[in-house]
N, C-alpha and C positions, 0 to 999 in steps of 0.2 A: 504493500500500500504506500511506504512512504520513498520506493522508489516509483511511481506514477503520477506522485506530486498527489496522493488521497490527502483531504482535509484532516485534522486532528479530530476533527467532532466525528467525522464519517469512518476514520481508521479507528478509531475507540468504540464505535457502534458496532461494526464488522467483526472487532476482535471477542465481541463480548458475546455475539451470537457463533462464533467458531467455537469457541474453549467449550462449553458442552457437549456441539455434535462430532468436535475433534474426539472425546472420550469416548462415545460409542466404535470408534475404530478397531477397539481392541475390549476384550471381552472382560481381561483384569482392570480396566481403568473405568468403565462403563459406569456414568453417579443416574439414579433416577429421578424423573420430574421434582420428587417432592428435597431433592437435595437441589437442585435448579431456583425453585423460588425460595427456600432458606438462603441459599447462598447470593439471593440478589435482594432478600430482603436484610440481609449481614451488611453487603455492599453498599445499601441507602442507608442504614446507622454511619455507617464507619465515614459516609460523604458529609453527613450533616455540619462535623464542624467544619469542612475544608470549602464549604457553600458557605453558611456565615463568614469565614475568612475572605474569600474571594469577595465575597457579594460587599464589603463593608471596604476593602481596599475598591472596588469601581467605584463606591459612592468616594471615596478621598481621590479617585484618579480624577474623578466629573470635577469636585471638586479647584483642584488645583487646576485644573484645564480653563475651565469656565473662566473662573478668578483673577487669572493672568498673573496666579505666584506661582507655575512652571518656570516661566519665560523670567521671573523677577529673581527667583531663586538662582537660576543660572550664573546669571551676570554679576550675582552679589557672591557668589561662590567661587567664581573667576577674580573679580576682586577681592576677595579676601588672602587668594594665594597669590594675587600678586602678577598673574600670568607664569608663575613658575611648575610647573610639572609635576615635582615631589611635593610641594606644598600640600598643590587639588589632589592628589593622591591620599596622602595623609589627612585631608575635610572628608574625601568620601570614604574612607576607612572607617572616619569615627561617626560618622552620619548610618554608615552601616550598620556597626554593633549599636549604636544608640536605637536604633528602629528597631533591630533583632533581637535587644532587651525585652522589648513588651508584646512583640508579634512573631508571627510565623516566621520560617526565612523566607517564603514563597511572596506571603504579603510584604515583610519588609524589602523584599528585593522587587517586588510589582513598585510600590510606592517612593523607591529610593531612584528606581531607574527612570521611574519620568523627571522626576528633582535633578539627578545629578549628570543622567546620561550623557545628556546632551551637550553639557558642559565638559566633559572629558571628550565627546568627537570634535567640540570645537578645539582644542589643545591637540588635535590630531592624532586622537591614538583610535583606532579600529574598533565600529559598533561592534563588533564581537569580542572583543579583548575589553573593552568596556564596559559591555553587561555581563561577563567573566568576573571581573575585577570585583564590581558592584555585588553579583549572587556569591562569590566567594566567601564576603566578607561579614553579609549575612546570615550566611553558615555560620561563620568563627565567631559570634555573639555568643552564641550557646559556651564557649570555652572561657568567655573575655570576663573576667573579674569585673564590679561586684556583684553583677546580677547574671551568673553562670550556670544555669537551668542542667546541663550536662552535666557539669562538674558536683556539681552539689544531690543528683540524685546519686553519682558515686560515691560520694561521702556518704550518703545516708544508708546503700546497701553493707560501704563496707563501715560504718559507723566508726568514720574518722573526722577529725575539726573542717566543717566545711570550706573557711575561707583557705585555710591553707592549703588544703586539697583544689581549691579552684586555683592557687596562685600555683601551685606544683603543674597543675595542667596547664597552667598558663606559657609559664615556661617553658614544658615540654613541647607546645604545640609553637613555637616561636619561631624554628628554620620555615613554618610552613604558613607565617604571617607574613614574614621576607620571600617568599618563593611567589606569593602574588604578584608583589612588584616588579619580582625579578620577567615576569610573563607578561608585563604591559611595555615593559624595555624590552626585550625580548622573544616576539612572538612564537618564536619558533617549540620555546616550552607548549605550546597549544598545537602543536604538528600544524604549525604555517609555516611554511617555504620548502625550502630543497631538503631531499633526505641526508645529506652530509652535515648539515648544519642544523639539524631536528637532532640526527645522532650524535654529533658531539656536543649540544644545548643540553641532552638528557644527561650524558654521563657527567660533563662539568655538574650539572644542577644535585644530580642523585652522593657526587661527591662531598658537595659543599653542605647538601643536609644534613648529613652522617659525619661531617667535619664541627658542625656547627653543635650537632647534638652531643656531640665530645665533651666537647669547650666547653659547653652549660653545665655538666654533667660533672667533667673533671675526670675521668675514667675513660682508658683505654686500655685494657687489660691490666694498667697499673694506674695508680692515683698520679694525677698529673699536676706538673707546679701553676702557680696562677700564672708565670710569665707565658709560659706554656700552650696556653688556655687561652691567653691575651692573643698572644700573636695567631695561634687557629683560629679563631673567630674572626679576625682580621683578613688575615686570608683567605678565610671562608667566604667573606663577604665578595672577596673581590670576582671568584669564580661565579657570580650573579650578571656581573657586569654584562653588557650586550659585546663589547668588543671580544674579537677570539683571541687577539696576544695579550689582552690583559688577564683573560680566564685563562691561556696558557701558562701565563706567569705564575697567577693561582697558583695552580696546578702543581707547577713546581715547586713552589713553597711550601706549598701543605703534603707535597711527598718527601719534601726534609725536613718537615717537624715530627 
């Protein structure tokens, strides 16, 4: 369906009437009628809250459309960084997990990417590396201290001090808060361009995360000194870079520490 260019609404309806008469094919998989309407009466509970979610981000999309504080948010967002690159990187970072505290990530990333979208393709970086960037960081709310929904239901399974346990994960999850950025400098982290330069973007990048998680960590088969620690992380960072002699350089500095 979704190579014939089928609608999302019409490939979601197709698929939904296949999945049962696919089970009759075989004699062990075969569910009968009365497991059909249980299991599509399961499937309208389970939709209910992702309908309220949806349906209350369009009334905020109508919302800021109508209003003309799309267009206003933009420009005051662009001003605020300054026209600088990493700046607006860093507003829609925090504009992110700020929205991802109290919503979905689906709704905070519906809601963020009409705000900020538009303002990152004007800065020139790629609507698709743009609403990456944007759903990415939506996700990583759930991880981001103080209000850390992930972390803190782990704390509570394994009844350890919540904030702690969100700032430990916080931590942990930290090569892969730098790994966003490193894919809006870098598209190629997203398999955009040549296969030569997709394959050495992955292994510099899979390098520098396992470089970086070192460094935080302090342990590489043996306890490592802080200078130690200092200088991997630093050159961790640099294997992010978009340029390839300077991730070469990396490279080589983090294979002689």
């Amino acid at each position: 369906l979704a190579v014939v260019r089928t609608s999302a609404t019409m490939s979601g309806f197709w698929a939904v009437v296949s999945i049962p008469l696919c089970t009759f094919l075989k004699k062990s998989t075969r569910i009968s009628w009365r497991q059909v309407v249980s299991g599509l009466e399961k499937a309208a509970y389970n939709a209910l809250p992702i309908i309220g979610v949806v349906s209350l981000a369009g009334v905020a999309m109508g919302m800021i459309s109508l209003s003309g504080l799309g267009l206003k948010f933009t420009s005051i967002i662009i001003m605020l960084s300054g026209g600088n690159l990493l700046a607006l990187l860093i507003l829609t970072m925090i504009s992110c997990i700020i929205m991802g505290m109290g919503l979905p990530a689906v709704a905070a990333y519906i809601i963020t990417s009409v705000l900020i979208a538009p303002a990152l393709t004007q800065m020139g970086i790629a609507p698709f590396v743009a609403h990456m960037f944007i759903f990415y960081f939506s996700c990583m709310a759930g991880l981001t201290p103080p209000m850390a929904p992930f972390a803190f239901v782990a704390a509570g399974i394994a009844k350890a001090p919540m904030m702690k346990t969100a700032m430990t994960a916080w931590r942990l999850a930290l090569p892969i808060f730098l790994l966003a950025y490193a894919f809006v400098y870098n598209p190629s982290l997203l398999l955009l361009g040549s296969f030569s330069n997709i394959f050495i973007t992955v292994i510099t990048s899979l390098v520098s995360v396992i470089a970086i998680s070192v460094s935080l960590e302090g342990y590489f088969f043996i306890k490592l000194p802080v200078y130690q620690r200092i200088s991997l992380f630093v050159s961790s960072i640099v294997l992010l870079f978009p340029s390839l002699y300077v991730r070469l350089g990396g490279l080589r500095a983090n294979s002689g520490l």
